[in-house]
N, C-alpha and C positions, 0 to 999 in steps of 0.2 A: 504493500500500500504506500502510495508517496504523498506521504505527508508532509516530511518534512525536507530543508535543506539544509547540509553539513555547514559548519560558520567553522572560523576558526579565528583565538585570539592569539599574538605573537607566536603563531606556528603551531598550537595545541589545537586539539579538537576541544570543541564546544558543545553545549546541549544542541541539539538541531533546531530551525526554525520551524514553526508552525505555517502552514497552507493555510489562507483564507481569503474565500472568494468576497469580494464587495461589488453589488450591482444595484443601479440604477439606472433607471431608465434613460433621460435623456444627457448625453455629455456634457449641455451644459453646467450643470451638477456637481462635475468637479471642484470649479470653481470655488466652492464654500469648502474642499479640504485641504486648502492650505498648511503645511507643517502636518500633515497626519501623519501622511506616509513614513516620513522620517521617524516621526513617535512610535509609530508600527515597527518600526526595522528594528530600530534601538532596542525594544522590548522583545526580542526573537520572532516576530512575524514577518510574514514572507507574501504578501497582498498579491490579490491577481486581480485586476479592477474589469468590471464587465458592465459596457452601457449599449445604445445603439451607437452608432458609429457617427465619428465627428473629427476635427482637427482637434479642439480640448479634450478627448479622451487621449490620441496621441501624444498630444503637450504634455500631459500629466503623465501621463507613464515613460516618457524619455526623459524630462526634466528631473523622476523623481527615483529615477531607474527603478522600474517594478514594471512585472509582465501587464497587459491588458489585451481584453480579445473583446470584440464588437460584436451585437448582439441584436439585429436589429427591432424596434421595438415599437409597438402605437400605442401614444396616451390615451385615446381615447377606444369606448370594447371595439374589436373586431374579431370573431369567434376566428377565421379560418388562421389569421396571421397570426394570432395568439398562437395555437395549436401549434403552428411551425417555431415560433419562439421561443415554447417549453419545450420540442422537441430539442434544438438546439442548446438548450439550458440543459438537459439532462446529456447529452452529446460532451458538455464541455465538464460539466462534473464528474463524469465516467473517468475524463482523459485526467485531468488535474487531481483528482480524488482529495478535498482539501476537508481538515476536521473543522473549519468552524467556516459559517457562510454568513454576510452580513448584508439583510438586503432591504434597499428602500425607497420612496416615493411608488405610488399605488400599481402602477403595472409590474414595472421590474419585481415590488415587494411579491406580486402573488405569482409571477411565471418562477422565478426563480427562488424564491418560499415553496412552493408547490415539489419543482424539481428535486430539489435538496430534501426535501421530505419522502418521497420517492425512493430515494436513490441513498437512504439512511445517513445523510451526515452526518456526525457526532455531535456538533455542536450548531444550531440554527437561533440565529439572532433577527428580527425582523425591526427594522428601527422605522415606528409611525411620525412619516413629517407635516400629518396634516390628515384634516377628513374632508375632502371631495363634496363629500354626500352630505352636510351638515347646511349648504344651501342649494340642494337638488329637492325636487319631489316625482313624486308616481312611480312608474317604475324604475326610470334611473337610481334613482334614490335605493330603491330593495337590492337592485342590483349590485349597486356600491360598498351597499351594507354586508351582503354577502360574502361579495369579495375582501371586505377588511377582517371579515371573519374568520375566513379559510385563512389567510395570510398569518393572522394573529395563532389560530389554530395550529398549523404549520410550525410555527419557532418555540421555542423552547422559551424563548426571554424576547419579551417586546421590550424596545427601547423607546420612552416618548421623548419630544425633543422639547419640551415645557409641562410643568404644574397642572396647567388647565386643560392641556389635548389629555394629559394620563387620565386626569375626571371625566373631560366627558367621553373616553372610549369605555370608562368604566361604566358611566351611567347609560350609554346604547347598547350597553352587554354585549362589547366588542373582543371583552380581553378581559381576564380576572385580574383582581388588585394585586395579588399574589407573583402573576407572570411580570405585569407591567411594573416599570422602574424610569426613574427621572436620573440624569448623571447631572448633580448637583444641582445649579438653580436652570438647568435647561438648557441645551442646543444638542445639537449633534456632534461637531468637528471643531466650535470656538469660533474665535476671531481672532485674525492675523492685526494685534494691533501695534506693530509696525507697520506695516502697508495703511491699516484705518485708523489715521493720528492726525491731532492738529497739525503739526508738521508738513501737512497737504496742502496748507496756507499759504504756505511760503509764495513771497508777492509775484518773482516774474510769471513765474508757471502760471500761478492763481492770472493775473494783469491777462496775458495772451491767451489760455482758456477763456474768459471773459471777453474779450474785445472779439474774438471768434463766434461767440455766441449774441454779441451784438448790449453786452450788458456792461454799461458805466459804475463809477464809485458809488452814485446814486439809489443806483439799484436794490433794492430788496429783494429776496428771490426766497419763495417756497418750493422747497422740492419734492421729488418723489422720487424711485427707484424701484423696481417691480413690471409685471405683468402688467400693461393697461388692458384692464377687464372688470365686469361687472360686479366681482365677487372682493376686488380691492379699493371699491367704491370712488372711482374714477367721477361717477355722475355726481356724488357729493362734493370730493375736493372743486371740481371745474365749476360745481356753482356755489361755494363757499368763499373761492376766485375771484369769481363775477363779483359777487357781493361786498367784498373786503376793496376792490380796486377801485369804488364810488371811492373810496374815504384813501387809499392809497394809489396813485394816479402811477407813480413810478414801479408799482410791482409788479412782478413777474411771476410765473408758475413754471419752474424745470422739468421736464416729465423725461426722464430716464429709463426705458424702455419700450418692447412694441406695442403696438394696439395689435389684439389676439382676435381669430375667427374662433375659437371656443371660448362660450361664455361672454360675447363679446359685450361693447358698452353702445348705449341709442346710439341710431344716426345722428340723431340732434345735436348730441357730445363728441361723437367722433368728427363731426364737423366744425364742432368750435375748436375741439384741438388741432386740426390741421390749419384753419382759418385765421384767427384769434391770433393778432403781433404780440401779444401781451403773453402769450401761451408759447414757452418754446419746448418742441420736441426731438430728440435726439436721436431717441430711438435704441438698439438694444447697443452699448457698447460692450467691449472683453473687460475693462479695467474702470470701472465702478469710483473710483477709489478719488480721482483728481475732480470730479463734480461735486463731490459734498464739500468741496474746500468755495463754492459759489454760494452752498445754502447757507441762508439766517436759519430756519427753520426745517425739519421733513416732517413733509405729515403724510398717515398710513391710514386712512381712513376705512382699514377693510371689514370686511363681514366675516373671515373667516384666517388663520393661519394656523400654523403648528405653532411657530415659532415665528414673530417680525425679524428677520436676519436687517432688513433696509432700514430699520432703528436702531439693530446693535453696531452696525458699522455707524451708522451715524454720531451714535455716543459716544463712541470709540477714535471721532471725529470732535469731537468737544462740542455736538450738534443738539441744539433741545428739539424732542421728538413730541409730538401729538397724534395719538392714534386708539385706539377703541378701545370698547371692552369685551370684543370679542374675544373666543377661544383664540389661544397663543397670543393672540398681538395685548392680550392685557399683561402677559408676564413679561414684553419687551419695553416696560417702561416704567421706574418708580414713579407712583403718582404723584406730583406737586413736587418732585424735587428732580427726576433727569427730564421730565415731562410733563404731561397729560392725556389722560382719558376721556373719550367723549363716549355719547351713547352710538350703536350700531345706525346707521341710516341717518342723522341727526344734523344734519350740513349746517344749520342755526348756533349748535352750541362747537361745532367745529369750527364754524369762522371766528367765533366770540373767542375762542383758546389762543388762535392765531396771531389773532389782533392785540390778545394781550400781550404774547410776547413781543408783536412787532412796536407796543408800543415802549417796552423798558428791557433798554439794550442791557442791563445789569443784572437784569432776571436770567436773559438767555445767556448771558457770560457765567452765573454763575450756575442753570442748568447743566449747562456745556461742561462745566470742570466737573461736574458731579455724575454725570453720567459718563465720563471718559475713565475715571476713579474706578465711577460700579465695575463697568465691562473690563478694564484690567484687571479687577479682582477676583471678577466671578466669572467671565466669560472667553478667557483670552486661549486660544489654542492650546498651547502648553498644559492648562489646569483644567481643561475638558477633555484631551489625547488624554491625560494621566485617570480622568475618571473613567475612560473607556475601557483600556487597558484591565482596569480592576474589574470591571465588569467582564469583559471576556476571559478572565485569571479566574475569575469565581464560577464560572458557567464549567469551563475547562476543568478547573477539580470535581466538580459536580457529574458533571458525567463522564468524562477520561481520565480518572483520576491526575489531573495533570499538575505537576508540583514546582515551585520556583524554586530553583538550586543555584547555588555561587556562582558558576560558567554564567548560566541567563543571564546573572545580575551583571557579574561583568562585562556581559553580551550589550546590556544596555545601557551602561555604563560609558563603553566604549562608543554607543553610536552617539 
């Protein structure tokens, strides 16, 4: 069985590395495990990453030297392509035989949850980054439900990636209290906050991003980052916009991201964002990271998340955030001190948040420094790689009886 691969330190043999498949669905996805992989090697793991296929699946797997195999994949059901994709799924676990599988966002989770189940891996992690089905109805909805069931079903250990997704997959009787587990205050992979630092500021960079986007000293700019879709409440922020720029004539709205044919947002809105000079859109960039050094503000106005990642980088940005109280996006944000909470659909008391902070620069400054504190404490790559770890170390004794010994630690030690 090849599980593992031989390491060696200063010329000795070492305990072996551990196989384990990690698969998502779309390669965009990598992008949020910055420093994982590393955290993975260093601890004796030996990652084989498995998405549909993309140039960021390549990037990450050269840049971080670890195998990856493409996988192609649809977000949304399609019985026949699914069927060919768990074929493939169970194809490539055959060939890799790997003891722990970590698998997640909702299609990847259940073709390759399903496979792995299958095909007995010893150890099955399925990491929930969100419910789909939490603003679906009819049958999509049952549908969805099933699907996070089987999935849930499937793994040995659900990982939620916040407080409030662990409750409510508990309360839809998705996953016992028992299987499901939080890795500290919530994410999945952290935040790289080097890369998401005030330090993004710095003026030439900031000045020429800025004069590119058509935006002066003057400027105020609320941002977004995300999906433009109906379920991230696009129609709220854009008329929360409208509304705030009677009274602030120089503001702007950044929107960072595509506008989506699943779930998409009215015509009405899709039109004022392409339309609207006051409205700039960018559309999907790779590197996130040098626009929040334009925002005063991000606001996430959404109905539904795992986890808000576009407020943790933001805070991580020295940025005050405004975003709901929906599932996940209420745990991306201290209320009254790195941000605010608004109610779900409620564009009135959204702008009213906005407006406060655009009206006291001292508020947001000292937002800004308090949420940039939170997320290096509790959120930062390093100190969620390291909750991970213990989490697949504990699954590992549990069912392999698998044991840290001196070689490991100097295994990871040395990475």
């Amino acid at each position: 069985m090849k599980d593992f691969e031989n390491s060696q330190i200063e010329g000795h043999p070492v305990a072996p590395r551990i196989c384990i498949l990690v698969a998502v669905t779309s390669p965009l996805t990598w992008g949020f495990f910055t420093g994982t992989f590393g955290i993975l090697r260093s601890a004796a793991f030996d990652p084989i990453l498995v998405s549909s296929p993309g140039e960021q699946l390549r990037r990450v797997g050269r840049d971080n030297g670890v195998r990856y195999e493409a996988i192609p994949m649809r977000r949304e059901i399609a019985p026949l392509h699914d069927l060919l994709s768990l074929w493939r799924f169970c194809r490539l676990i055959q060939k890799v035989r790997p003891t722990l599988t970590d698998v997640g966002t909702p299609k990847a989770g259940l073709l390759a949850g399903v496979a792995a189940w299958l095909l007995g891996v010893p150890c099955r992690i399925y990491t929930l980054q969100g419910l789909r089905l939490e603003t679906t109805t009819g049958l999509k909805r049952i549908v969805l439900t099933m699907t996070e069931r089987v999935a849930c079903a499937c793994a040995h250990r659900v990982i939620c990636v916040s407080p409030s997704l662990r409750q409510r997959a508990i309360e839809l009787k998705l996953v016992s209290a028992g299987k499901a587990a939080v890795l500290g205050s919530g994410s999945f992979r952290g935040i790289d906050v080097q890369r998401f630092s005030p330090e993004i500021r710095e003026p030439v960079q900031k000045e020429h991003l800025a004069k590119s986007l058509g935006f002066s000293e003057a400027t105020s700019v609320i941002g977004f980052v995300g999906r433009l879709t109906r379920d991230k409440g696009i129609r709220e922020l854009v008329r929360a916009f409208s509304h705030l720029r009677r009274k602030w004539p120089a503001l702007r709205l950044l929107l960072v991201g595509d506008l989506e044919d699943g779930d998409p947002v009215e015509s009405k809105v899709r039109q004022q964002v392409k339309t609207d000079p006051a409205i700039v859109h960018v559309g999907f960039v790779a590197d996130t990271a040098p626009y929040y050094a334009l925002m005063d503000i991000l606001a996430l106005p959404s109905y539904r998340e795992g986890l808000g990642y576009a407020p943790l980088e933001a805070q991580a940005c020295g940025i005050p955030v405004v975003t709901t109280t929906a599932t996940g996006a209420v745990d991306s944000v201290v209320e009254g001190v790195t941000g605010f909470h608004v109610p779900v659909g409620n564009w009135e008391v959204l702008a009213d948040r906005i407006d406060q902070l655009l009206c006291d620069p001292e508020l947001r400054s000292r937002m800004g420094q308090r949420g940039r504190e939170w997320i290096v404490r509790e959120f930062r790559h390093e100190v969620v790689g390291q909750a991970l770890i213990e989490e697949y170390e504990r699954l590992l004794r549990a069912r392999v009886g698998y044991q840290i010994n001196a070689t490991q630690s100097q295994l990871r030690n040395a990475g």
